[in-house]
MARTITI-513587 format. One record per residue (C-alpha): residue in one letter; x, y, z. Coordinates in steps of 0.25 Angstrom, whole numbers, plus 2048, in hexadecimal, padded with zeros to 3 digits. Example, Ala and Ser with C-alpha at 12.3 -4.5 7.8 and 13.67 -1.06 7.14 Angstrom:
2
A8317EE81F
S8377FC81D
***
This chain:
505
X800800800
X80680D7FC
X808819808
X7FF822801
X7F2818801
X7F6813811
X7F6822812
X7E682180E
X7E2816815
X7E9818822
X7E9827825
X7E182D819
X7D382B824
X7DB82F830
X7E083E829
X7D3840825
X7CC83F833
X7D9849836
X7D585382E
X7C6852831
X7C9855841
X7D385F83C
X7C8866834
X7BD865841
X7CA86B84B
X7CC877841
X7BC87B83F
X7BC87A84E
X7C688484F
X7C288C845
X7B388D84B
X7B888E858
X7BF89C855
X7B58A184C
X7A989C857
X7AC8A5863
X7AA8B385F
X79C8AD858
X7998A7865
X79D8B586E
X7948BC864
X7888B1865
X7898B3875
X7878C1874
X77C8C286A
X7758B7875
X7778C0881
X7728CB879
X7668C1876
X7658BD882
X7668CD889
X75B8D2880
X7518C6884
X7558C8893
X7508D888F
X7438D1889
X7418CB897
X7418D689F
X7388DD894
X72F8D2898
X7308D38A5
X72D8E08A7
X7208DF89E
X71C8D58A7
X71C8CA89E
X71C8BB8A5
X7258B08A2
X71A8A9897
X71A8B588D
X71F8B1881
X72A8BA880
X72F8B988D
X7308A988A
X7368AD87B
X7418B7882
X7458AC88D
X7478A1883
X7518AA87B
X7598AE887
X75989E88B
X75D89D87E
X7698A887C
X76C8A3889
X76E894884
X776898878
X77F89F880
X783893887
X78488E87A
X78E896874
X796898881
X799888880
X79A887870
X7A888686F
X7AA87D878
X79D875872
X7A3876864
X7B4872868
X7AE86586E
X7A5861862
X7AE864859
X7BA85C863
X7B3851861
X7B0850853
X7C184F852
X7C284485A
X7B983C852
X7C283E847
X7CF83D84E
X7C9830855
X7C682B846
X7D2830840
X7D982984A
X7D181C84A
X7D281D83A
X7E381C83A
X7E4812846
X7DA80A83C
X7E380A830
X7F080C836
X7F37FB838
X7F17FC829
X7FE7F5824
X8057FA818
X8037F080C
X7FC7F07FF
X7F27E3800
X7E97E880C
X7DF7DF814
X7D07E1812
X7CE7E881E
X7D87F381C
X7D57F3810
X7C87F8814
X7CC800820
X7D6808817
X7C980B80C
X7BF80E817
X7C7817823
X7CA822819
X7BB824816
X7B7821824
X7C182E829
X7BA83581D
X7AD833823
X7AF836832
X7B784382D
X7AD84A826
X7A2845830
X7AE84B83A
X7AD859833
X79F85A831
X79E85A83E
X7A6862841
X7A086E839
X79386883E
X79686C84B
X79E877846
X79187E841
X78787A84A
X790881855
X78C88F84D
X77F88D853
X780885860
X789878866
X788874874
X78F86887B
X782860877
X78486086B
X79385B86C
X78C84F875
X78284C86A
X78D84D85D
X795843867
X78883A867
X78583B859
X793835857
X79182A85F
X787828858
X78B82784A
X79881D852
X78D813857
X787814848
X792811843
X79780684D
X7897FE84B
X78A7FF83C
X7987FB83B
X7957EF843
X78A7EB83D
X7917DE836
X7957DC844
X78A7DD84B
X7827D4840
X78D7C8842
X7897CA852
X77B7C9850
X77A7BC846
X7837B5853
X7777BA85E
X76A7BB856
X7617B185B
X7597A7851
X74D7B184F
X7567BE84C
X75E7B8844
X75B7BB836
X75C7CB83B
X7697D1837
X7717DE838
X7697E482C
X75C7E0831
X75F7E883E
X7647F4837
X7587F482F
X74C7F2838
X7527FB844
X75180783C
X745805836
X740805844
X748811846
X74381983C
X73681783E
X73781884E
X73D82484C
X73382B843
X72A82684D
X72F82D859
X732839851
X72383A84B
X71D83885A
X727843862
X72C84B858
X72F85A85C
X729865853
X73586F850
X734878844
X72887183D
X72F86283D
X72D857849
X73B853845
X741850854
X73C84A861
X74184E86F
X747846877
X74C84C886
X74D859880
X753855873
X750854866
X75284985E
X74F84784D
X74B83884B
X74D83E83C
X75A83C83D
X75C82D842
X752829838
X75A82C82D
X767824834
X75D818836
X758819827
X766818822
X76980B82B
X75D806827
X760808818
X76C803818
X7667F681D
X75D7F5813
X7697F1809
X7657E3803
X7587DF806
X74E7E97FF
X7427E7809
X74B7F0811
X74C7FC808
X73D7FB808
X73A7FB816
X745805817
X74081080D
X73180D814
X739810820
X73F81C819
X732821813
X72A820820
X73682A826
X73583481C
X72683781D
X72883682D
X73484182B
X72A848822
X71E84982B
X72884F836
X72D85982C
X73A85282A
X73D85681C
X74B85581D
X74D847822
X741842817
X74A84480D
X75883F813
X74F832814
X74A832806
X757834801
X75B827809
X74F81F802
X7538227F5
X76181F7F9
X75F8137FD
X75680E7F0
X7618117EA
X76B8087F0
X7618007F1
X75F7FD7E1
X76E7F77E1
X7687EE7EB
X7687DF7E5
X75E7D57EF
X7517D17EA
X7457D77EF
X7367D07EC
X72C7D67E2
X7367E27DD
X7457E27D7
X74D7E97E2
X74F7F57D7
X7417F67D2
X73C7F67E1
X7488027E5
X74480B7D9
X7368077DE
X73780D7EC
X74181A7E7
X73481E7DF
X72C81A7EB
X7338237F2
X73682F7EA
X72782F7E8
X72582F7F8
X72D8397FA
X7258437F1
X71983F7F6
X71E840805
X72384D802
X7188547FC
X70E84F809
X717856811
X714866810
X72186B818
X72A86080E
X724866802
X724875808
X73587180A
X73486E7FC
X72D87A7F5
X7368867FF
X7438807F8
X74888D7F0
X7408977F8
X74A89C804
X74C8A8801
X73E8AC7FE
X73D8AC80D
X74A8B3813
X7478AF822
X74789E81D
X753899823
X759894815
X7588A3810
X7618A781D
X76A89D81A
X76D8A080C
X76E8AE810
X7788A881C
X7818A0810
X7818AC806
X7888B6810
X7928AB815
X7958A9806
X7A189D803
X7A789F811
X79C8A081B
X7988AA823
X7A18A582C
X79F8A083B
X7A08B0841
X7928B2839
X78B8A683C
X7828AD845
X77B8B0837
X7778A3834
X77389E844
X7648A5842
X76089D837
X757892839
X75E88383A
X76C888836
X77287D83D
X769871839
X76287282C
X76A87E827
X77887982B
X78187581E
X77C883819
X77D88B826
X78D884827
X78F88981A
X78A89781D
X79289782A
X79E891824
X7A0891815
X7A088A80A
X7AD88480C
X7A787D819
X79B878811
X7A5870808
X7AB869814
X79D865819
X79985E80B
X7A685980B
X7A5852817
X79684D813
X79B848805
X7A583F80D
X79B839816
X79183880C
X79A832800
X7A582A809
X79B82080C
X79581C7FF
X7A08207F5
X7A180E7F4
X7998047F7
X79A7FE805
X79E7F1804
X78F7F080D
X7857F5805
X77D7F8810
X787800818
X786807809
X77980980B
X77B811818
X78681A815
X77C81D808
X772822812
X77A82B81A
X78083080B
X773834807
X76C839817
X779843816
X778848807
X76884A808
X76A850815
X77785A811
X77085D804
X76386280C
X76A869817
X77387280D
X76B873802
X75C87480B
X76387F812
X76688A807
X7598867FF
X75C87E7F3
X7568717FB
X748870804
X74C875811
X74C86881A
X752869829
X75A85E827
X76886082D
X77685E827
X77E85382D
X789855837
X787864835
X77986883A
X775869847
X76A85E84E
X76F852857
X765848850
X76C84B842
X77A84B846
X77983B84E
X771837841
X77B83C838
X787836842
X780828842
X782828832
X78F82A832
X79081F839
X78A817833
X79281B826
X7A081A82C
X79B80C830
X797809821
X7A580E81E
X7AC80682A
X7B97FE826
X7B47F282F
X7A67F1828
X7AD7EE81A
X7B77E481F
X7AD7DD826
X7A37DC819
X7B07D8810
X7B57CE81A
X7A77C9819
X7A67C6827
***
């Protein structure tokens, strides 16, 4: 084997991961300096907020106005409010260093687990299968987990412009732990499969691994959908989140993590991609009936997806040809969308206002073209981003636009970059397992559909959805969904997975 190719395969991954968390330090730095004088500034205009209510109260006072007036209640709940976002700001830093802290561990823990991997690599021509394997996979692996690294990193990077608090470090470290637990159980699923056919009674026996990945979601899904339709929360017109404990969860978000384990079972028997595009379809009118817009069509777009694959897909299935029956159900299904669509008002409504923003000046898509155009290629810069805090959902359904208006153009290209790697990485060859190709294809087309809506929803060339862009938008719900499909990719992608399925064990 030549240097330059045992250069690739041993440390090519591991510089990668370098320069990822070299990249995070520096836009930590570089926030961190231009952050405090917009923080001292913040404060101020707070406790001038906050000095003019307290004159209101007095006001109120003296008028002889009780506690249960309305502008009495309205003036209280702004100084509570000031009074919160001060504390806020005054703990942001701190907040911010310790997100951002750990974000470069993970990729300094990966780099350094990546070159202890491939370091006992011995220097010859005629490699094992397994290194072999290792040396192919480990480089796209470290490509992955940077650019899921460094969207991060500018996720949290942005979302501090508004607000960051040490819960939301505790929940970013959850959501990890969450994609890692994906990722272990995906990964072991060959494994797991091999332990089960040893301890699975008589009766059970028959049931394998794919069974159990296919039926729990389904149960999932439709448990979910349930528990949503019977204690959703009304905010802004959509019953999109129930509360639990004083937090707010979006079952909207799991469902479409269980919908892409569950297609990715359906691989090989064709009754499955039936039940599962049923499954699929009774989500999509469900997210419709709560107002869920975005969500319904990420889930179309998985459906069609999934025919799609589905029509290389060579069992036999009674009374239909497996391709006549797939072309069958994609018409089926485009058909069902347009009808869906039209019997929902505020779908079609979506819709009909594409194009109009600026007609409208106070619309939050007109503000925010308005916020791009002054920032021009280089971003109004993070000293200005007090213009852009007003408008409405800057930092969820706004928030590839609302980066680039803060940030530039050149930031912008770093984020699609990052999101063409995770996309494209996993599905660039096919796995040797189809069905682990089958998953990655998923989380592929949930982040395309969901980038594309974000950005392009957001400056009025697309229907304006509320879906969030991953990694970058603000909302717990979204950000442990999106973590649990890494996962599940990396795990796709997982040296160990391959050589077990060659070795045929």
């Amino acid at each position: 084997m030549h240097k330059s190719e045992k250069l690739t395969t041993k440390a090519f991954g591991f510089f990668i991961l370098i320069a990822a968390a070299v990249f995070v330090i520096m836009l930590m730095l570089f926030t961190i300096n231009k952050l405090a004088p917009v923080t001292k500034s913040r404060i101020e205009d707070c406790n001038s907020r906050i000095t003019d209510f307290n004159a209101s109260l007095e006001q109120y006072e003296k008028e002889g106005l009780d506690e249960n007036n309305e502008n009495v209640k309205f003036a209280k709940g702004r100084v509570e409010l000031y009074t919160n976002r001060i504390k806020m700001l005054e703990n942001r830093e701190k907040s911010y260093t310790l997100s951002m802290a750990f974000v470069v561990c993970i990729l300094t823990v990966a780099a350094a687990f990546q070159y202890i991997k491939t370091a006992t690599f011995r220097r010859r021509s005629i490699y094992t299968s397994e290194e072999e394997i290792c040396g192919y996979y480990y480089p796209k692996i470290s490509a992955l987990l940077a650019a899921f690294g460094i969207l991060m990193a500018i996720g949290i990077t942005y979302r501090t412009i508004f607000s960051i608090e040490l819960f939301d470090l505790l929940m970013l470290v959850g959501a990890v732990f969450v994609g890692f637990v994906f990722f272990l159980i995906y990964r072991r699923a060959p494994y797991i499969e091999a332990k089960l056919k040893k301890r699975r009674l008589k009766k059970f026996k028959k049931i394998t691994m794919a069974d159990i990945l296919f039926f729990l979601p389904v149960v999932g899904v439709l448990m979910l959908l349930a528990v949503n339709v019977l204690f959703g929360v009304e905010y802004n017109g959509s019953m999109l989140w129930i509360s639990i404990g004083g937090t707010t969860i979006q079952p909207g978000e799991f469902v479409k993590v269980l919908l892409i384990i569950l297609f990715a079972s359906s691989y090989g028997k064709m009754w499955r991609a039936v039940v599962s595009v049923f499954t699929a379809g009774a989500a999509f009118l469900v997210l419709l009936y709560l107002k869920d817009l975005g969500t319904g069509l990420v889930i179309f777009a998985m459906v069609i997806v999934l025919l799609l694959l589905q029509l290389d897909n060579k069992m036999s299935f009674s009374i239909f040809e497996n391709r006549k029956l797939v072309i069958l159900l994609m018409v089926l299904a485009v058909c069902f969308f347009v009808v869906a669509m039209a019997l929902f008002p505020h779908a079609r409504e979506r819709i009909e206002n594409v194009g109009n923003a600026m007609e409208n000046t106070e619309r939050q898509q007109a503000e925010m073209l308005r916020a791009l155009i002054f920032g021009g290629l280089g971003g109004l810069g993070l000293e200005n981003s007090n213009y852009i805090i007003n408008i409405f959902s800057i930092n969820s359904d706004m928030a590839i636009a609302g980066l680039t208006a803060v940030f530039g153009v050149g930031m912008l290209l770093i984020v699609l970059l990052c999101y063409s790697v995770i996309i494209v990485v996993p599905v660039r060859k096919y796995s040797l397992h189809r069905q682990f190709y089958f998953a990655a294809s998923q989380v592929s087309i949930v982040l395309v559909v969901q980038v594309i809506l974000n950005a392009l929803g957001s400056v009025d060339v697309l229907p304006f959805t509320g879906i969030v862009a991953p990694f970058i938008s603000d909302g717990g719900s979204a950000l442990v969904s999106f973590c649990a499909m890494i996962g599940i990719v990396l795990a796709t992608l997982h040296p160990q997975i391959k050589s077990l399925e060659v070795s045929g064990r």
